[in-house]
Every structure is written in C-alpha cells, then in structure tokens.
N, C-alpha and C positions, 0 to 999 in steps of 0.2 A: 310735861306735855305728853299728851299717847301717845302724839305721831312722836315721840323717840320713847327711851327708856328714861329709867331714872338717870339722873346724870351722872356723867361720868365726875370722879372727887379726885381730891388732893393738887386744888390750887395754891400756889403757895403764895402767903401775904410779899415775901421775899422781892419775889420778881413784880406783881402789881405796884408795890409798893416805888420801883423805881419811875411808874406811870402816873405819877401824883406830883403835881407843882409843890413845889415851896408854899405858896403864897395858899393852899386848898386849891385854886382854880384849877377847872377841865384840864386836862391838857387835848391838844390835838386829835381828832378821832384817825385811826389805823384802822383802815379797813378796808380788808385786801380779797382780790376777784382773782389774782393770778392761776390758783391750782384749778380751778373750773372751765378758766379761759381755755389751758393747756388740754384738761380733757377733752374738749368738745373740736380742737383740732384734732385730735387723735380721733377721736369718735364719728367728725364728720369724715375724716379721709376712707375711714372704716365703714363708710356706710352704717354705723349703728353697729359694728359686730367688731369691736377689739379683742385681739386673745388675749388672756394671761400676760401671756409675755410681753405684747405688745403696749398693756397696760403698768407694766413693772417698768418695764425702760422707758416708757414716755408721759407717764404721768404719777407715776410713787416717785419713785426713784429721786426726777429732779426737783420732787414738791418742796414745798414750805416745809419747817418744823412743827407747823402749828398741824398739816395734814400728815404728817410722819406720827403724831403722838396722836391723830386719829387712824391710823391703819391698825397701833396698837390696840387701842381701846374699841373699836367699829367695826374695821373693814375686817381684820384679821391679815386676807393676804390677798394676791391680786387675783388669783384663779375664784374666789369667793364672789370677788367685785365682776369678775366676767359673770359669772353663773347669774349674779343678780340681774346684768345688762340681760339677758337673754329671756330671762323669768320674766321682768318687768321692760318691757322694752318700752311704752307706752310713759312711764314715769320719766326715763332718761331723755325721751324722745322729748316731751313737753317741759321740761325744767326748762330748759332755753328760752324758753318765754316769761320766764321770769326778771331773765338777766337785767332787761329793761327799765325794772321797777327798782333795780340797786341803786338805779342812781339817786332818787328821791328817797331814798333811805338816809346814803351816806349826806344825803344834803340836809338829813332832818336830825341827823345825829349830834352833832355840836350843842343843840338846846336840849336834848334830853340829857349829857353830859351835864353842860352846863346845872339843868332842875337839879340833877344827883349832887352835884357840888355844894350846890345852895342847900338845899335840904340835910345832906349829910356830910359835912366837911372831911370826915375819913376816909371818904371814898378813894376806890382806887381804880384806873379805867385801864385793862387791859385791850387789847387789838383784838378785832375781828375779822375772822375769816372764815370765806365762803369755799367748801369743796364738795366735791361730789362722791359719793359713799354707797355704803348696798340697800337705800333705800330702806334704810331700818331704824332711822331715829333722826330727830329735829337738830334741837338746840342741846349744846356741852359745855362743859368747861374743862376747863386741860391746862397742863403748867404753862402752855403757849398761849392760854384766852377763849375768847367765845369763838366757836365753832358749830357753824349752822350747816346739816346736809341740805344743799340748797334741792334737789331733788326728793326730799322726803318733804320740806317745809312749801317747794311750790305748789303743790296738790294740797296742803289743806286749807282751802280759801273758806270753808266752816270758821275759822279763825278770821279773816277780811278776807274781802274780796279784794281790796285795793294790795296789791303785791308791793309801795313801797311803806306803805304803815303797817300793814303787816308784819313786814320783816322789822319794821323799828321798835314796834310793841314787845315782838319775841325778843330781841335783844336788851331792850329796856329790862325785861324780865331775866335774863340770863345775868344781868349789869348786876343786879338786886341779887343774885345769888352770889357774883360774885365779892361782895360784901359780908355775907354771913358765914362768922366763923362756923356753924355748925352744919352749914354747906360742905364745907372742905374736910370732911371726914366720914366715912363711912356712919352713917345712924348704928348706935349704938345696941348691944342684947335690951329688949323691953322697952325701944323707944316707942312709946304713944301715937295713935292714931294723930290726936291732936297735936304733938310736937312737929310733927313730919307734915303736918296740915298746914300751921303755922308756918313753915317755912318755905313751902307752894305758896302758899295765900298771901303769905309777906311779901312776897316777891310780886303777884299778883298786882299788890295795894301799889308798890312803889311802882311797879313797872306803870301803872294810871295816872300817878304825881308825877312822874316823870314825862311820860309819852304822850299823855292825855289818854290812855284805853288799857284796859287788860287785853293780854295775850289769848286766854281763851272768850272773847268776845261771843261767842255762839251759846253761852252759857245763858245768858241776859234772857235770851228767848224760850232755850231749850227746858229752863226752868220755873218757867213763868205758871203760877197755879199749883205749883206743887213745892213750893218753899216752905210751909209746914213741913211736911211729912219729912223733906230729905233734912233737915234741920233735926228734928225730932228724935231722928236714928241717926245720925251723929254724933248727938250730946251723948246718946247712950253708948255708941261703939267707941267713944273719945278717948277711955282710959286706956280701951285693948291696946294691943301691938298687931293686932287683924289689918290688912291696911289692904286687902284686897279687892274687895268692896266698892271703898274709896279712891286709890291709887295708882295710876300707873296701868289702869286696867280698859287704855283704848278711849278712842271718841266717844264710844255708844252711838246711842241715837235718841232722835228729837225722845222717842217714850221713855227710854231706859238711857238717859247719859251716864258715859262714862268721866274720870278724875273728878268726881265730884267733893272730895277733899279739898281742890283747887280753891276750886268756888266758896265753900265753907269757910274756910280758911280765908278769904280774902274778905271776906262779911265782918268776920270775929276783928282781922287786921285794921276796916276800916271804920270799926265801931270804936275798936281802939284810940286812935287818932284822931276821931271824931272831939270824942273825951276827953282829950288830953290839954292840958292849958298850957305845955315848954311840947309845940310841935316838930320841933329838933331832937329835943328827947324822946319823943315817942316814936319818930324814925328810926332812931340807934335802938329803940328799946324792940322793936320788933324786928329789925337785923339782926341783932344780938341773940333770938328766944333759941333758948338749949332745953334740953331734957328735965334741968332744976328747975324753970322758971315758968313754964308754958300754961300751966295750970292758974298760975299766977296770976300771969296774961289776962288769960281769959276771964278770971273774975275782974279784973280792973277795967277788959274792956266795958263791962256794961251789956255785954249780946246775953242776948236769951233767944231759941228758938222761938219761934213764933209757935202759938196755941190755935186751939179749934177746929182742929185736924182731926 
C-alpha cells in the first residue's frame, strides 16, 4: 500500500504455524486495540503534546510485543514518535475516530478467516494489532502478525470510506501476505517487476475472495479509460527490476495513480483463477509465485493487455 512502505519481512512460518487448527479450520480472530487505547490516555492527559519520555514510559515501554517489534522496524525511538505528533498533529488528532469502526471489523473478521480457510487449507492466521506509529506507513507483517498504524490507515478513506470494511479489506490483504512464502524474505538481486507485482496483486485477488473487496478499492475508478495504456507499459516494464514506476511510489492521483503494479497484478491474479478448473490449486498457486515461476504465471493466466490504445 503507499500509505506504508513495502512491508516490513521475515514472518516466520514457525510461530503462525502454531495459529492453525488441527482440523484446517480458522482459529479464533486476535485482535488487539490495547497499545492505541494506552496512547490516547497519554495523549489525551497531554492535551495532544507528549514528550519523548513521556511517550517511552507510557506507551513503548509497557506495549505489546507485537508494538515493540514495530518501534524496531517503524517508529525507531520515542523522541521520533514525538516529533511526528507535533509535525502532524491533525493525523493523531483524528485517528480517534476511527476506533469506532474496530468494532465492525473485528465482528467481520471470523468469515474472512473462515473464506481463507476454505479456500487455502494451509493457511495460517496470525493476531492483529492496532498501534499508533509516526504516521509513516499502513499495514506490516512482523514475527508478532499484522500490524496496522491505525493513524496512517485512518486518513486514507481513498481506500473506503466505511472505516470498518476498510480496515477488514487491508487486513484481509495483509492475511494474503501472510501466506506467501516469497513475502517472508526480502525480494531477491533481479526480482521482476512482475514478480513483485504478482505478489501485491495476489494478495489483492485473495484479499477480494476473502473480504468481498480489494484493498486499494479507489483503483476501480482512478483507472477507468485508461486500462490500455497502463497495461501496455507494463507488459513491457514486466521483465525489468525498475519497480519505481510501479511500486510503492504513493497514492497519486485520480490523473497520474500511483502502486499501479497493485492493480496489474491483481487483473493477471484474477485472470488467473478465472482459468483455472482445481480453484484450490490456483489459490496455492498464486500464494506460492517466486521469482522461478511468475513468468509462468502469467502465460497460464490467459491476460493480455488490452489493445487499441
């Protein structure tokens, strides 16, 4: 997604693996509000202005593990996490009004569980949780699970406007990453546009079979009449390792969107699947897509850019 970075890697099958029934079935959704609660008493006592320290002893310190292995990878340190409060006061002020929409989330969660289950019986459902961060990236993964800066993800209603499908979409799609082993490792020297597309786009597809919607929903529109063209230069930039273009480079806007690999990639994924006559195997088979096989992929999907552009 723009609104974060690429995600953060090295989930390990190990620990999800303990979040997995016997039988395949869901297990229970975990999904936890505590580190955000905690900030916003600190924040409100603070009138909006905690210091550093005040942010180190009352809101790192006694977080989750799952928010400890985000200060690593995100925040950095707490004097950071002030600096952002103050820069962006406007972000942390309104994320609060999202908290609302958690609850129709965590109540929508169990059936997107559930579709993942049905659909991919290896699934592995790690915990979710919500903290608050320096407003510089969405959704992650981490040895702890999915980790949403609820303050970066409230603000982008381009993605829904409805704040608890929203947030179930994003995580549906986080859910999807967290399945693909070629998630859980840094992309390799000369990985492919289209590799690295395929695995947004994968995640895209599933997180739709799952949740009923993709994550970046704003796409739908923003690219309406101009599906030629951004097709067209993709097929061609597919083999590069360029992925700037494409990738990781922001919203955009309605003219000029940006992650538009997202999008590409999720066309190729559900052309894919379309095609496919074991749609079990075609879910593994596009969780699965590594650097050997993607190319593969895509001639089996059947897509072809569209013409007469």
């Amino acid at each position: 997604m723009s609104a974060r970075s690429p995600r953060l890697l090295g989930v390990t099958g190990l620990l999800f693996a303990a979040l997995t029934h016997a039988d395949g079935a869901a297990p229970p959704v975990a999904m936890r509000t505590d580190d955000v609660d905690r900030f916003y008493r600190l924040y409100d006592a603070k009138h909006g202005h905690p210091t550093a320290a005040e942010l180190q002893a009352q809101y790192l310190d006694p977080g989750s593990e799952a928010l400890h292995q985000y200060v690593v990878s995100r925040i950095d340190n707490a004097a950071k996490l002030a600096t952002a409060i103050e820069k962006r006061p406007d972000s942390y002020a309104q994320a609060r009004a999202c908290l609302p929409g958690l609850a129709k989330t965590k109540a929508q969660l169990p059936a997107v569980f559930a579709r993942l289950a049905e659909v991919y019986p290896a699934s592995t459902f790690p915990p979710v949780t919500f903290v608050i961060g320096r407003d510089s990236t969405g959704g992650t993964t981490t040895p702890d699970g999915i980790l949403l800066g609820l303050e970066t993800m409230c603000r982008t209603t381009l993605m829904g406007a409805d704040v608890g499908d929203r947030f179930t979409h994003i995580i549906a799609h986080e859910l999807a990453h967290v399945q693909q082993p070629a998630g859980q490792v840094d992309a390799p020297p000369g990985a492919s546009l289209l590799f690295q597309s395929l695995l947004e786009g994968g995640a895209e597809f599933v997180a739709e079979l799952t949740s009923g919607d993709v994550s970046y929903g704003h796409m739908k529109t923003w690219t309406r009449g101009k599906e030629c063209a951004i097709e067209q230069a993709f097929l061609k930039d597919a083999p590069g390792t360029d992925i700037s273009h494409w990738l990781y480079n922001g919203l955009g806007s309605p003219d000029k969107p940006g992650d538009l690999g997202y999008w590409v990639g999720y066309r190729i994924a559900k052309a894919y699947y379309a095609n496919a006559a074991d749609k079990k195997q075609a879910v593994s088979d596009l969780l699965n897509v590594d650097t050997g096989n993607a190319a593969a992929l895509l001639k089996r999907s059947g897509w072809t850019p569209q013409t007469g552009c």
